[in-house]
C-alpha positions in Angstrom: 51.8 103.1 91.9 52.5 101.2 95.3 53.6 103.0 98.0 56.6 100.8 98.6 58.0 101.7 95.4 58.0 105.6 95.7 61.6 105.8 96.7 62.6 103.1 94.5 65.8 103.2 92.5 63.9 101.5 89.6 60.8 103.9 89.8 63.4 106.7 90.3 64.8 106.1 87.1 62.5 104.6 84.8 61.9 106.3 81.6 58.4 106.5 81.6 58.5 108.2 85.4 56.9 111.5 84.9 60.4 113.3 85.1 61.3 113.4 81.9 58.3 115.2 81.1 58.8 117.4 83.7 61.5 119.3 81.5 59.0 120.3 79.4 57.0 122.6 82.0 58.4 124.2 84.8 55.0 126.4 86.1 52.9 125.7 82.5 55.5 128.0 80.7 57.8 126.4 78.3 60.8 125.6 79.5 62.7 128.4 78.0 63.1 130.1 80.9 64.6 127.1 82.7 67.0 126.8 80.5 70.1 126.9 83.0 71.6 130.3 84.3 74.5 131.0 82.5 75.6 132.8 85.4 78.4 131.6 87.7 77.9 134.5 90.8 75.1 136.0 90.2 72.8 137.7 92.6 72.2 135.6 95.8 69.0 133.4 95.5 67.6 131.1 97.5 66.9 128.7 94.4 69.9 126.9 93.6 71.1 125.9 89.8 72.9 122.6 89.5 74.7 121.2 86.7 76.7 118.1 85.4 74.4 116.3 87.3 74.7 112.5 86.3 72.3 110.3 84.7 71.4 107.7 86.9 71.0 110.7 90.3 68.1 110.5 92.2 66.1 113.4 94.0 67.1 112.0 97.2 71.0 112.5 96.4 70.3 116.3 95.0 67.9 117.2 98.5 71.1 115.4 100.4 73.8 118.2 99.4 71.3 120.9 100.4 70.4 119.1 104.0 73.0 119.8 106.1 72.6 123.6 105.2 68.8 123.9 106.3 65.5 123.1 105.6 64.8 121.8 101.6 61.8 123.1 100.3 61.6 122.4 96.9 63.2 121.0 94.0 63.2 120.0 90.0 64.8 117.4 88.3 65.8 118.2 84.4 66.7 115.0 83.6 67.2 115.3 80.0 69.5 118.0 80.7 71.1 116.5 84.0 70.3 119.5 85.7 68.4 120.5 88.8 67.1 123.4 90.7 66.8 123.0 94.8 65.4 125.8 96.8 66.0 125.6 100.6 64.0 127.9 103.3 66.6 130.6 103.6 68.7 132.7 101.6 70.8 132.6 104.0 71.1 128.9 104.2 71.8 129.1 100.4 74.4 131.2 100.3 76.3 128.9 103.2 75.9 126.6 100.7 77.3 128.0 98.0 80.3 129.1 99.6 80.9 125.7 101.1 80.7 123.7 97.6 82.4 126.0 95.8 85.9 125.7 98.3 84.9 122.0 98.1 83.6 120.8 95.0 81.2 118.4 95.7 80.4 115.4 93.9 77.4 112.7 92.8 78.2 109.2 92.3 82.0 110.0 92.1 81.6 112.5 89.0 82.1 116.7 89.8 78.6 118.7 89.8 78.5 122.4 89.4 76.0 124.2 91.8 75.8 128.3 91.5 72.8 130.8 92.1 69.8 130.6 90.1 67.9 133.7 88.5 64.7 132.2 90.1 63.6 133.5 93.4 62.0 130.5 94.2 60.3 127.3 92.4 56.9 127.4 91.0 56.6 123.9 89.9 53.4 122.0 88.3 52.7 119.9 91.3 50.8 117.2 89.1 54.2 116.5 87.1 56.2 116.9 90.1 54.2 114.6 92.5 57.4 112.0 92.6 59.9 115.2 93.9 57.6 116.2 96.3 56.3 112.7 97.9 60.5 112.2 97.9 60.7 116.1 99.7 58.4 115.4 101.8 59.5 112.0 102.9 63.7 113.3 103.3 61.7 116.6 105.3 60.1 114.0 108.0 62.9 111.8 108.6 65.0 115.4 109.0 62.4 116.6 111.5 63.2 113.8 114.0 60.4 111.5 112.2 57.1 113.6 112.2 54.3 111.7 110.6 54.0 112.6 106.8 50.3 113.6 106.3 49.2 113.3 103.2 51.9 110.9 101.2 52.2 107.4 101.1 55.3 106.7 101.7 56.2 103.7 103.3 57.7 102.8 106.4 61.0 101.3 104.7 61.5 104.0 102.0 62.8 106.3 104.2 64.4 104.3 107.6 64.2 106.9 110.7 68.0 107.4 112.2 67.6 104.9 115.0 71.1 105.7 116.4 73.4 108.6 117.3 76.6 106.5 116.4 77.7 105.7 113.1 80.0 102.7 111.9 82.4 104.4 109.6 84.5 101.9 107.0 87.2 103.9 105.0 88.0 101.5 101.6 90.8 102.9 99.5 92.7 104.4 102.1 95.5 105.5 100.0 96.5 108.2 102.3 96.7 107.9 105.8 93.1 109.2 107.7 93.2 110.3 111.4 90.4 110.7 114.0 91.1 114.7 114.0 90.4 114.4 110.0 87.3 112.2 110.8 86.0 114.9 113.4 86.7 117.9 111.1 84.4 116.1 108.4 81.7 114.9 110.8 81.5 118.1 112.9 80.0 120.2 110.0 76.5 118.2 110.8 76.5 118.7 114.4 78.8 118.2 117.6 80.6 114.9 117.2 80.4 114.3 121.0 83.0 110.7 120.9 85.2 108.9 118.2 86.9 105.1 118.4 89.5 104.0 115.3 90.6 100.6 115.3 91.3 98.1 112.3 89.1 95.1 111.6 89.8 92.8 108.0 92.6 94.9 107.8 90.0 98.1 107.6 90.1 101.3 109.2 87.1 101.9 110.9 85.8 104.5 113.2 82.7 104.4 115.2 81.4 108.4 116.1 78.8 109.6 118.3 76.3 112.7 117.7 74.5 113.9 120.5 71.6 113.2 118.7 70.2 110.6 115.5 69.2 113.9 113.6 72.8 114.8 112.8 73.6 111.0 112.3 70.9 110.8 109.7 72.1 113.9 108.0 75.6 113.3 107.6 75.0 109.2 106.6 72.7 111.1 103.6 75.4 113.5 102.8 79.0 111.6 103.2 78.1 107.9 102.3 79.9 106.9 99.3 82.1 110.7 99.0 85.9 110.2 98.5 87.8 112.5 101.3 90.5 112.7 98.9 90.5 112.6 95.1 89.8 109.6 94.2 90.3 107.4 97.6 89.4 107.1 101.2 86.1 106.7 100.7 83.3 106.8 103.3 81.0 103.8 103.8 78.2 104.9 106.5 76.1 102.9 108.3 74.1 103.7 111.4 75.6 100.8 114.5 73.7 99.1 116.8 75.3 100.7 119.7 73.6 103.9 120.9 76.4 105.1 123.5 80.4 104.9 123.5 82.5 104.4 126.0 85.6 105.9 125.7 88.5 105.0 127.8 91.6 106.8 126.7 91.7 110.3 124.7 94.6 109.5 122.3 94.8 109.2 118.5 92.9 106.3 118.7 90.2 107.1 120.9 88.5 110.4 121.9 86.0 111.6 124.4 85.4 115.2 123.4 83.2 115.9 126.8 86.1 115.1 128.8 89.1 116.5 127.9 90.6 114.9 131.6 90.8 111.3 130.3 94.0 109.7 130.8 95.8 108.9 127.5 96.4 105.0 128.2 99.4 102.4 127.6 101.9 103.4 125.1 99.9 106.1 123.4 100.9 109.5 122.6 99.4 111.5 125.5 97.6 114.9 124.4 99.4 117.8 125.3 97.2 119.6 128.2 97.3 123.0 125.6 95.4 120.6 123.5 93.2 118.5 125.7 91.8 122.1 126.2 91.5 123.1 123.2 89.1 120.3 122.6 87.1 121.2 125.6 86.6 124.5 123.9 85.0 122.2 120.8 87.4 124.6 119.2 88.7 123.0 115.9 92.3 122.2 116.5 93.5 121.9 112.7 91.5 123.4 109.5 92.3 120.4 107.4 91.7 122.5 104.2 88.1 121.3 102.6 87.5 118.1 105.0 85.2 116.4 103.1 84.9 114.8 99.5 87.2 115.1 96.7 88.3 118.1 98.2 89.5 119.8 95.1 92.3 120.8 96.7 95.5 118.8 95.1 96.2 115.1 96.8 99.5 116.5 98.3 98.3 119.6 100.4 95.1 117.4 101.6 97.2 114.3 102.4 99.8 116.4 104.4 96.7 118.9 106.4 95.3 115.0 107.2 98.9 113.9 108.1 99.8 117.0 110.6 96.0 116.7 111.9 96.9 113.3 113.3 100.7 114.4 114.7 100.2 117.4 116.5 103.5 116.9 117.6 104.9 120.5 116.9 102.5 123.3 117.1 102.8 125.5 113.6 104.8 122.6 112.3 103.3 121.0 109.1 104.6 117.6 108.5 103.1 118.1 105.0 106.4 118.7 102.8 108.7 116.4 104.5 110.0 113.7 102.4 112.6 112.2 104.6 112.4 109.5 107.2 114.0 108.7 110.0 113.9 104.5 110.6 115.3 104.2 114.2 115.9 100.5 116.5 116.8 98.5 113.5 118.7 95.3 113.4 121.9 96.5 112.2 123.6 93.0 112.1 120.7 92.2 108.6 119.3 95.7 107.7 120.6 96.6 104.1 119.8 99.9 101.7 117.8 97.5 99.7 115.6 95.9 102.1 114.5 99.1 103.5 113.9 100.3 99.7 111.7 97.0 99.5 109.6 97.4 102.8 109.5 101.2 102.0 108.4 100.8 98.3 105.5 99.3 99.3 104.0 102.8 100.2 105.7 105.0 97.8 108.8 105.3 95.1 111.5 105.5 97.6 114.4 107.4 96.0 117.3 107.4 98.5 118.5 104.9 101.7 121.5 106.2 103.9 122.2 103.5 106.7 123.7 106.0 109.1 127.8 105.4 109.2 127.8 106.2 113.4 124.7 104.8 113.9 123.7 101.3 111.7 120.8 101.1 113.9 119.3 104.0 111.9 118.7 105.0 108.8 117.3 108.1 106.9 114.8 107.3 103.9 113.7 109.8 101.1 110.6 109.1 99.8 109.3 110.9 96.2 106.9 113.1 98.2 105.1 114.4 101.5 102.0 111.9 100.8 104.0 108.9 100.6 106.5 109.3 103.5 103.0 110.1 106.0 102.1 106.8 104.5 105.1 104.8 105.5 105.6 106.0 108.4 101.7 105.0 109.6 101.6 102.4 107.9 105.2 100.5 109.2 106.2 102.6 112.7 105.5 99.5 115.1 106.1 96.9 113.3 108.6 94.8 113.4 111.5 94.0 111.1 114.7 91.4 111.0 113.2 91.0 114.7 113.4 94.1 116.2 110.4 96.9 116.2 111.1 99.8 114.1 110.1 103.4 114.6 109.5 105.6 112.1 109.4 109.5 112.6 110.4 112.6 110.1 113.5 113.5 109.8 114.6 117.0 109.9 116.7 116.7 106.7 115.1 117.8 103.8 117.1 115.2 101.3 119.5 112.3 101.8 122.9 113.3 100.7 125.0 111.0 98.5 128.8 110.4 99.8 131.2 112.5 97.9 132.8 111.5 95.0 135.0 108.6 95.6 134.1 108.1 99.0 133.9 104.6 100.2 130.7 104.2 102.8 130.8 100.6 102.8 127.5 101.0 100.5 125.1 102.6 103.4 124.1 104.9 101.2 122.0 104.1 98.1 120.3 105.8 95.0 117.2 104.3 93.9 115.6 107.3 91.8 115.9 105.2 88.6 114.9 102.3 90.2 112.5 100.4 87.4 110.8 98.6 91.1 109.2 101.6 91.8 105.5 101.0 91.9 103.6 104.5 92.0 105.1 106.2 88.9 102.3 105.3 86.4 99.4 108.0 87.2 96.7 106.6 88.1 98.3 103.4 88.5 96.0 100.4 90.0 98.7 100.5 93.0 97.1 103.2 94.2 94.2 101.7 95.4 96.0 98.5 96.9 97.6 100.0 99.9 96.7 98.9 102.9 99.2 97.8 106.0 101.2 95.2 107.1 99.2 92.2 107.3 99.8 88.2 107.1 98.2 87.5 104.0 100.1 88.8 101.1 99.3 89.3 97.6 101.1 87.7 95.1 100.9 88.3 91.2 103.1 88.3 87.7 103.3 84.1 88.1 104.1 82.5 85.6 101.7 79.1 84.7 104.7 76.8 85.3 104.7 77.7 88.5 102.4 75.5 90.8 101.2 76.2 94.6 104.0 73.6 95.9 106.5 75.5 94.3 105.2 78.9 96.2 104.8 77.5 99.5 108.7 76.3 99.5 109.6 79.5 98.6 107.8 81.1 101.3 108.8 78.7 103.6 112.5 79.2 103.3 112.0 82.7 104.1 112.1 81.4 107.9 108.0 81.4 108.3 105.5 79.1 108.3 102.9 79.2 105.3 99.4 78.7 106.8 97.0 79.1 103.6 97.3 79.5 99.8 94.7 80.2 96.9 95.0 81.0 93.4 92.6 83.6 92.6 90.2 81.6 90.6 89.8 83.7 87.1 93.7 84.4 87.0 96.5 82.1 87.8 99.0 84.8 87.6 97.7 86.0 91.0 97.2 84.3 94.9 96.9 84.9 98.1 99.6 83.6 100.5 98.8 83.7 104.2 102.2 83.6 106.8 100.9 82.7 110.2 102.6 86.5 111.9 102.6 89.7 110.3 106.5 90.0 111.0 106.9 86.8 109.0 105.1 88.2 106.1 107.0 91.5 106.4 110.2 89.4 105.7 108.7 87.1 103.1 107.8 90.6 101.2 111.4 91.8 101.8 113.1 88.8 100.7 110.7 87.8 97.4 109.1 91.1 96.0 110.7 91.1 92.4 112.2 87.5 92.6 112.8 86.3 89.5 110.5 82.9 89.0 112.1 82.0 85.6 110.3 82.6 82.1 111.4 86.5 82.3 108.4 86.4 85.6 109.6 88.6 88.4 107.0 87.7 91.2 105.5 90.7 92.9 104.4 90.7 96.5 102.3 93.0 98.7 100.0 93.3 101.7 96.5 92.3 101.1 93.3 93.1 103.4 91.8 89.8 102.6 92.3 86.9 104.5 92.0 83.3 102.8 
């Protein structure tokens, strides 16, 4: 077999590779004894069991969840019974394993695996049948040892690419729930000192470039985060090494970070780092536990989204801004604001249930969203942008609920009930709005058209919004849906306010939200 091709996806799993033969011996016994330990805790062993592996997995992904815990010396792919064993150097490094993965259960491909101690004390495996896991060891081993020549395997030079670079690109797709650079350095920290980090937003993105202080760790956590969800089912990582090979970091703020000097000024406009904190992170000390950083952290949605949410607001020491569903919307145009259109420009982040324009104060207005998740998501997603002309901020309230006027109490309709509202968009589980949030941006997504309904027709109707229309495209397998582009952000903003759920005739309300693409 060409050398090339040892690493191969299509050599990995092809059906005549020796691997499925390798379930019949394990050490010339039958495989009997390999049967799978039934035993969730047992003794401590430095031969792990893994389960529910599935079928496509290759031995590179199973020696990748062992990595950042030590040295992987040996492993054995059931793949008939998508199993595995992995036996690292130490017990010790074994057990650190365990007890991460079982407070985090860790995933393959996006499905749950099950990893627990084995019985075996350590791997005798038939090195003829398993050639393929050990030329795949041996080549993961090299790169991990800062690229030591392999003796003795072909493998070839692109199988296995060296880490060239101590700073990783870092895309976030899905990003449901709002991800902060504390989150990012909680997650990236557990494969060596994250020495800088730089968010920004590109294509409408979130991106983050981080720097080890050396390739080793790069390498390792690029093999053990690419493609994991932070949260269930969203925000997940796409890892690629840059082309940079130092940072420079200007500012330490929530954008930027230079964890080796804590004396950075905090910049323009930014929310400065409180000097208790600044030295904090000069201790390296980790400022927020965000409860099982890293993949779908099988912790529920809500307590992950609100430990990411506080981990990027350190506002209030011991304060968790996890449960808080109320908003407070300050510097608002009070001569144009209404209940609804803040229900509108709020909905597009979560079910909003209640809008009370303050009675002394029509600048400002308190918003109660249906839970902690979605009221961290508007408020990154919409404080600093700017609405009916005027640039809103957006901060939790204090209240735990907006109260409804008293019975028979005229507020001039400042106050408004939306919790039966059929507009809201997140109360299907599962829904595909889920995975369609992303922020304010000029293009806009438009669907539920009806075919009568030509691209003329929809530029007008943008138009009169008070904006200019700059682009348009049907999507090319469905006419129901297109992309509109405004040429600002705040003219799209009030194109969503004013046309999300306009009624385009043949019982077709038109539904609009932010896209990332542009056209």
């Amino acid at each position: 077999r060409g050398s090339d091709e040892l690493l191969s996806g299509s050599v990995l799993n092809s059906p005549n590779s020796n691997m499925s033969s390798m379930v019949v011996t394990a050490n010339g016994n039958d495989n009997k004894k390999f049967k799978g330990d039934d035993k969730m805790d047992g003794a401590p062993s430095r031969v792990l069991h893994i389960r529910k592996l599935p079928g496509e997995v290759t031995e590179t992904e199973v020696i990748a969840l062992g990595l950042p815990f030590g040295k992987v010396t040996n492993i054995l792919m059931l793949k008939g019974k998508n199993q595995a064993f992995l036996e690292l150097a130490t017990e010790e490094a074994a057990i650190t394993m365990v007890n991460y993965y079982s407070a985090v259960t860790p995933h393959l491909r996006n499905q749950p695996i099950y990893i627990q101690y084995s019985n075996h004390k350590e791997l005798k495996t038939d090195n003829t049948l398993n050639q393929r896991a050990q030329a795949v060891l041996q080549a993961v081993t090299a790169v991990q040892a800062t690229n030591a020549p392999i003796s003795g395997t072909a493998v070839s030079e692109s199988a296995v690419t060296p880490a060239q670079s101590p700073v990783l690109r870092i895309i976030i797709d899905n990003m449901y729930y709002p991800v902060t650079l504390d989150v990012l350095h909680q997650i990236f920290s557990k494969f060596g000192a994250v020495l800088k980090i730089i968010t920004f937003t590109k294509n409408n993105q979130f991106q983050a470039l981080l720097q080890y202080g050396d390739p080793v760790n790069a390498q390792q956590a690029k093999l053990a985060l690419d493609g994991q969800n932070i949260y269930n089912a969203c925000c997940t990582l796409r890892i690629d090494f840059s082309k940079l090979v130092n940072l420079n970091v200007k500012y330490n703020n929530d954008k930027s970070r230079d964890y080796t000097r804590p004396d950075l000024p905090s910049g323009d406009g930014q929310p400065a780092l409180d000097p208790a904190i600044a030295a904090a992170f000069a201790k390296e000390t980790s400022l927020l536990a965000v409860p099982g950083a890293l993949s779908p952290l099988a912790i529920p949605n809500a307590a992950a989204a609100a430990a990411a949410a506080a981990a990027g607001r350190v506002g209030m020491p011991g304060v968790s801004a996890g449960g808080n569903t109320v908003l407070l919307v300050s510097n608002l145009n009070e001569e144009m604001v209404t209940p609804q259109s803040l229900f509108t420009l709020f909905g597009v982040y979560g079910d909003v249930q209640r809008v009370k324009i303050l009675y002394n104060k029509k600048d400002s207005a308190l918003i109660q969203m249906a839970d902690g998740n979605q009221s961290q998501l508007a408020m990154s997603h919409l404080n600093g942008q700017k609405m009916y002309g005027k640039i809103i901020r957006v901060t939790l309230s204090k209240h735990q609920t907006v109260q409804l006027p008293r019975e028979g109490l005229d507020d001039q309709g400042l106050t408004k009930d939306f919790g039966n509202s059929p507009l809201h968009r997140f109360k299907k589980p599962g829904s595909k709005n889920f995975q369609n949030i992303f922020p304010p941006s000029a293009t806009l997504h438009l669907s539920n058209i009806p075919p009568s309904v030509a691209e003329d027709d929809l530029r007008t109707l943008f138009a009169n919004t008070g904006g200019t229309v700059k682009a348009f495209k049907f999507f090319q397998r469905d006419h129901k849906m297109a992309l509109l582009q405004m040429s600002t952000v705040e003219e799209a903003i009030q194109a969503l306010i004013d046309l999300h759920n306009y009624n385009l005739g043949e019982n077709h309300h038109l539904r609009v939200s932010f896209s990332k693409s542009t056209i």
